[in-house]
C-alpha positions in Angstrom: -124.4 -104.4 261.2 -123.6 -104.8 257.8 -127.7 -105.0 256.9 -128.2 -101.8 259.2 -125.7 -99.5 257.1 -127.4 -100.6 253.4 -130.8 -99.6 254.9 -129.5 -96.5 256.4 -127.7 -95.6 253.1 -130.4 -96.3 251.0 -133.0 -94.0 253.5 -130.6 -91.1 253.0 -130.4 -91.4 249.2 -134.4 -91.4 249.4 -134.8 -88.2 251.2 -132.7 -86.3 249.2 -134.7 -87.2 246.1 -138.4 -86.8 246.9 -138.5 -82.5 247.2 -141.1 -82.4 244.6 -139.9 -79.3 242.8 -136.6 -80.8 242.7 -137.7 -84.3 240.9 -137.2 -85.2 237.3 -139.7 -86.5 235.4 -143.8 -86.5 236.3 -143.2 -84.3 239.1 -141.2 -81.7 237.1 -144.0 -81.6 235.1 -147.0 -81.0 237.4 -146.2 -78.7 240.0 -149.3 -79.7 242.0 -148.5 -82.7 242.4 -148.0 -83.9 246.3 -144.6 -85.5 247.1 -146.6 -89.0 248.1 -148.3 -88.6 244.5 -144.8 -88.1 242.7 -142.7 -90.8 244.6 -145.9 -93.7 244.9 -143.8 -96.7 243.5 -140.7 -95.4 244.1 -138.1 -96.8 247.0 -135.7 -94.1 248.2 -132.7 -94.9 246.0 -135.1 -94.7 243.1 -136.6 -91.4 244.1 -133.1 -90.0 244.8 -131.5 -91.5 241.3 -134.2 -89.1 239.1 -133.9 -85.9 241.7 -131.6 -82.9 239.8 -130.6 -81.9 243.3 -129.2 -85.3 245.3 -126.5 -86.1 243.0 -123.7 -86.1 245.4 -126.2 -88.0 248.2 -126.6 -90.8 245.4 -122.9 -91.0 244.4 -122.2 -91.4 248.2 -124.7 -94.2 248.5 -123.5 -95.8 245.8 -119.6 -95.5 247.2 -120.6 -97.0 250.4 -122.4 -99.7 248.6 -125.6 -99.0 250.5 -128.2 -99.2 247.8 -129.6 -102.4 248.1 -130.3 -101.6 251.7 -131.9 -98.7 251.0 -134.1 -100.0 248.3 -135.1 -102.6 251.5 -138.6 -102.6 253.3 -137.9 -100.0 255.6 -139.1 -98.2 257.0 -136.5 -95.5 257.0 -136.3 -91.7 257.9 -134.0 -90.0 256.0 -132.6 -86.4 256.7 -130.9 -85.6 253.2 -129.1 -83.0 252.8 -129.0 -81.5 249.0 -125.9 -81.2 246.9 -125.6 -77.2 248.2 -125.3 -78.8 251.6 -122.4 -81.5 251.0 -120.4 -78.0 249.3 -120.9 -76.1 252.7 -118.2 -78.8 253.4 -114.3 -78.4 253.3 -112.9 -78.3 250.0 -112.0 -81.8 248.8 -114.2 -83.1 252.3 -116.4 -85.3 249.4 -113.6 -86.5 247.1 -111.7 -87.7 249.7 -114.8 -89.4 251.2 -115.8 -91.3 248.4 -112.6 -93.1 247.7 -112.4 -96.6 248.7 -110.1 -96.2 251.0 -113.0 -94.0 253.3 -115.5 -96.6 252.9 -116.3 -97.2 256.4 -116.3 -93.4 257.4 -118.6 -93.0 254.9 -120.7 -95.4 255.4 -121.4 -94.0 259.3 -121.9 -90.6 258.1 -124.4 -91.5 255.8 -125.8 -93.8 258.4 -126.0 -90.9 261.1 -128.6 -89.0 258.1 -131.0 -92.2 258.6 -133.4 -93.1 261.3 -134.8 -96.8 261.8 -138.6 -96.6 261.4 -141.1 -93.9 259.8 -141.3 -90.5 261.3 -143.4 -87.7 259.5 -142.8 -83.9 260.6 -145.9 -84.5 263.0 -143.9 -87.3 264.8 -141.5 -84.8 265.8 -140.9 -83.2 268.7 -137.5 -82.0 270.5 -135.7 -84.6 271.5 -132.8 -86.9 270.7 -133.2 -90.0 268.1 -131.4 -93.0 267.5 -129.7 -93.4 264.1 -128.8 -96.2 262.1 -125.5 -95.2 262.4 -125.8 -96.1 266.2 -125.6 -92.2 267.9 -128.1 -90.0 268.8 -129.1 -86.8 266.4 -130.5 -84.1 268.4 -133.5 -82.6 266.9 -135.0 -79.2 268.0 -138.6 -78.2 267.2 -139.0 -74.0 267.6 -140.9 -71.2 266.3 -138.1 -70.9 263.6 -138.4 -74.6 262.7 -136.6 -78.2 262.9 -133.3 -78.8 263.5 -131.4 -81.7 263.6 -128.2 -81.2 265.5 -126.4 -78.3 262.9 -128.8 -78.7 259.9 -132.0 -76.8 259.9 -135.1 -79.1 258.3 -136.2 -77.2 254.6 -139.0 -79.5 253.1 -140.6 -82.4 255.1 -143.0 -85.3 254.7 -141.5 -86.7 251.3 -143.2 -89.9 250.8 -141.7 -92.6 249.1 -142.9 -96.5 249.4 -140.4 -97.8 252.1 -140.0 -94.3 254.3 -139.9 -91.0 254.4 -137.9 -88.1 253.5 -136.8 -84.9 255.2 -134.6 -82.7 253.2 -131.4 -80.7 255.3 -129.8 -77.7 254.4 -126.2 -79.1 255.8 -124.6 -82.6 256.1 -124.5 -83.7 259.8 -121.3 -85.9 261.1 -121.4 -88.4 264.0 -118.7 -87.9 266.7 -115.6 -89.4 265.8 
């Protein structure tokens, strides 16, 4: 259990670091380059670590001491939601969530963001998925797009060397 919740910590720290335009470094600077170009080399922590826009996803991982697991062979699916999504949250929600105390809480939420396996947006189809946190996400293909239960998908198919990434515009939570 414990070996499920660092790989499903460290998927969810990769997929909110591979958004090309949101990458420090190479990819900042070429804005052709593909996402599998800009993260080739890269696990998902390390991806998320040099992304402007994952800060809070990487602090979490860090909290929840998940990063060796996500720096792990995968494969992992990640859906990552961006900094903007973690402050759609309650005021204080993320403070109070990264204090040891929380731990564990945390550690399933961030768990819930990560799927076991490698699934690119052509893998998916409506349905519901098991996450590494041990529930099912409910994901919704329409004309509008993917969701994945609340969170609506908003950049897809970021490669890095042990999974792949799929950035969310909000930050899903397991049932209690």
């Amino acid at each position: 259990m414990k070996k499920n919740s660092i790989l499903t910590v460290a998927a969810f720290a990769a997929a909110l670091t591979l958004t090309p335009e949101l990458i420090a470094g190479d990819c900042a600077a070429s804005k052709s380059a593909s996402a599998s170009t800009c993260t080739a080399g890269k696990d998902i922590v390390a991806v998320a670590s040099s992304a402007q826009n994952f800060k809070t996803l990487v602090a979490a991982v860090r909290a929840a001491g998940l990063v060796e697991t996500l720096q792990g062979k995968g494969p992992f699916t990640v859906f990552a939601p961006t900094d903007e999504a973690f402050a759609k949250l309650p005021a204080g929600t993320v403070e109070d969530l990264l204090k040891p105390e929380n731990k564990e809480k945390l550690v399933a939420i961030l768990k819930y963001h990560v799927l076991p396996g490698k699934f690119l947006a052509a893998d998916v189809k409506t349905m519901e998925a098991k996450t590494a946190e041990g529930q099912s996400v409910k994901l919704k293909v329409s004309d509008e797009g993917v969701t994945v239960d609340n969170a609506r998908v908003v950049k897809t198919d970021l490669l890095a060397e042990n999974g792949v990434i799929h950035v969310i515009d909000s930050v899903i939570l397991p049932n209690s």
